[in-house]
Every structure is written in structure tokens, then in C-alpha cells.
C-alpha positions as CSV (number, residue, x, y, z in Angstrom):
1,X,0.0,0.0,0.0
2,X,2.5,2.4,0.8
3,X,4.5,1.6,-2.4
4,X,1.5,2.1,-4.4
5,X,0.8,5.7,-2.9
6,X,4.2,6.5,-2.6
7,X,4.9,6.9,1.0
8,X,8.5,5.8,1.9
9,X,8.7,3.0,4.7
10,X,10.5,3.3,8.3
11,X,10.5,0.5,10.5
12,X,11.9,0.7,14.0
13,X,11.3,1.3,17.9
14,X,13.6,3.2,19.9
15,X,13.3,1.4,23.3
16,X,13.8,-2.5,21.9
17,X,16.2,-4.2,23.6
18,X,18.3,-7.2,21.5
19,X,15.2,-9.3,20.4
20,X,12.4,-6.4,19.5
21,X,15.4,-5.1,17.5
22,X,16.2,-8.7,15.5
23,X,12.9,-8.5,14.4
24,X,13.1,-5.4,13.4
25,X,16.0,-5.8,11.3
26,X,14.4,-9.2,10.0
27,X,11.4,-7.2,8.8
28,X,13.3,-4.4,7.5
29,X,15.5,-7.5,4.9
30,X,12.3,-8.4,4.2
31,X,10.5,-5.0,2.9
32,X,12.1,-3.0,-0.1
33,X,12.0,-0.6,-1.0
34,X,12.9,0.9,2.7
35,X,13.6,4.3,3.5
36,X,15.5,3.6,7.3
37,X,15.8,1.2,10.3
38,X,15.5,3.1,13.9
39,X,16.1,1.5,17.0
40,X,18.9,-0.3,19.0
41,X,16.7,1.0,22.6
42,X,20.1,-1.4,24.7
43,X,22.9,1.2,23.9
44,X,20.0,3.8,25.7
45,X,18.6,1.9,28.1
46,X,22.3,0.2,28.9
47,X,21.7,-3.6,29.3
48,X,20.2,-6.5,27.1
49,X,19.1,-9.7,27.7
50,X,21.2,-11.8,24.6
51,X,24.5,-13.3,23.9
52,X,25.6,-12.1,21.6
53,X,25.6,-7.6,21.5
54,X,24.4,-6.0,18.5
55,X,26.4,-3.3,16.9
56,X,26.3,-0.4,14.9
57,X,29.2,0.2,12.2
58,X,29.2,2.6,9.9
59,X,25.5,3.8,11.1
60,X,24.2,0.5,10.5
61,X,23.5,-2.6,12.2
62,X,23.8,-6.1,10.0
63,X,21.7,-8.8,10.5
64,X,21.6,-11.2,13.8
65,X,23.9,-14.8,12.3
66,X,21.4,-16.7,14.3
67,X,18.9,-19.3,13.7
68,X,15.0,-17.9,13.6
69,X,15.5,-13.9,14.7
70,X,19.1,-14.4,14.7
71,X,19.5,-14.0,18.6
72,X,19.9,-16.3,21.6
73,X,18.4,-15.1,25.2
74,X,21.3,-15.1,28.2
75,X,21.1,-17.9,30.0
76,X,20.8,-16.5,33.1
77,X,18.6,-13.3,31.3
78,X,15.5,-13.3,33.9
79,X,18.7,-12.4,36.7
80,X,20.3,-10.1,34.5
81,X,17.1,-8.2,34.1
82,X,16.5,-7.7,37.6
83,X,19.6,-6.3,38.2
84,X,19.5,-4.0,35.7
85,X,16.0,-3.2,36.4
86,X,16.9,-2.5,40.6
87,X,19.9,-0.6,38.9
88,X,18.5,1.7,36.5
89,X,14.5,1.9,37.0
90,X,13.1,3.1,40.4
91,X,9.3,2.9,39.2
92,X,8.4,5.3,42.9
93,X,10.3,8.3,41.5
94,X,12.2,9.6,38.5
95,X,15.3,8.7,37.2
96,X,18.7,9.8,38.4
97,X,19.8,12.6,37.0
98,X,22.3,10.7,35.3
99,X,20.5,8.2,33.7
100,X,18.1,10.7,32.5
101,X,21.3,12.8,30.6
102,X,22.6,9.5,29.5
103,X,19.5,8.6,27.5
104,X,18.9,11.7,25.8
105,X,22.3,11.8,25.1
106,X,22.4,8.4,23.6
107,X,18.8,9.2,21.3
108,X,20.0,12.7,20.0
109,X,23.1,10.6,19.0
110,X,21.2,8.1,17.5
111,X,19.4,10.3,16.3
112,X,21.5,12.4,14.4
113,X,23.4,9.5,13.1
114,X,20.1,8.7,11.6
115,X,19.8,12.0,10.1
116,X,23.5,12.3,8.6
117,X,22.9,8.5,6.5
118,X,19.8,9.6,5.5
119,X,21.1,13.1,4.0
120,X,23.9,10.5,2.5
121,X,21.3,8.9,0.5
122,X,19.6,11.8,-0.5
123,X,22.5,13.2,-1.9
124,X,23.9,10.3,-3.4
125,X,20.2,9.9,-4.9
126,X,19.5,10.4,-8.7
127,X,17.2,13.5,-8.9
């Protein structure tokens, strides 16, 4: 539908931690054309629950080598979220100051990492 009315596609989330964001990056393989992918939420929120970490080169991320979404959970994950949870989220009040910098830090850079590849591609794009 949107290729027919010629609305360009973005897929993403910005809070997904390792498998929301394998999906994500399955789906966008899967959809051409595709304008951008958004997300990788674990470099903001500072902890994820698989194996293996995702990264981001050159502005993108590749696709998880796994079987199914690519990803395998920790083995110990369910422990490794509460920890992280008791660390960062105190659900009674708001964040630390720091974490609070931290993440907006870490979404305008993501953010404007976004911005720069798309300007690359619209420059590099025919007119």
C-alpha cells in the first residue's frame, strides 16, 4: 500500500532491547523498497538480555547470524534483568539525573546518526 501511494517506509522502535530489534532488522531484509531502520533501545537503556551484543558500524547494524531472529536469550537473562531493572528503574520516583542525561544523550546521538545516513542517500540519490 504504501509503495503504491508512494509513501517511503520506516521501521523501528527506539526502546527495543536485543530481540524487538532482530525483528526489526528481519522485517526491514524483508521490505524493499525501505527508507530507514531506527532503533537499538540497549545502547540507551544500557543492558540487554542476549548473547551475543548487536552493533552499529558505519550507522548500521547487520543482520543477527542466528537461527529464527538471529538471537539467543542469556542464560541467566530473567537475573540479568533484575539487576538491571533495581539498577536503573526506580518505578516510585524519577530517574537519576544521570541516567536521565545518558539517554537523551544516547537518542539525539542516535538520532542524528540517523539524520546524517539519511542526508547521504539523498544526496547520493539520482534527482
Amino acid at each position: 500500500m504504501c509503495r503504491r501511494g508512494g509513501v517511503e517506509v520506516s521501521i523501528g522502535c527506539s526502546e527495543d532491547i536485543g530481540p524487538g530489534m532482530a525483528s526489526i532488522l528481519q522485517l526491514s531484509a524483508a521490505v524493499t523498497p525501505l527508507y530507514s531502520t531506527e532503533g537499538m533501545g540497549h545502547l540507551r537503556l544500557g543492558t540487554d538480555i542476549i548473547d551475543q551484543p548487536m552493533l552499529v558500524t558505519g550507522g548500521a547494524a547487520g543482520l543477527p547470524p542466528g537461527f529464527g531472529l538471529g538471537v539467543a536469550l542469556l542464560p541467566d537473562f530473567g537475573a540479568h534483568v533484575a539487576a538491571a531493572r533495581a539498577h536503573v528503574l526506580d518505578l516510585t520516583s524519577a530517574p537519576p539525573a544521570g541516567v536521565y542525561l545518558y539517554s537523551r544523550y544516547v537518542r539525539w546521538r542516535q538520532r542524528a546518526a540517523t539524520a546524517v545516513h539519511r542526508l547521504g542517500r539523498a544526496v547520493a540519490r539520482p534527482a
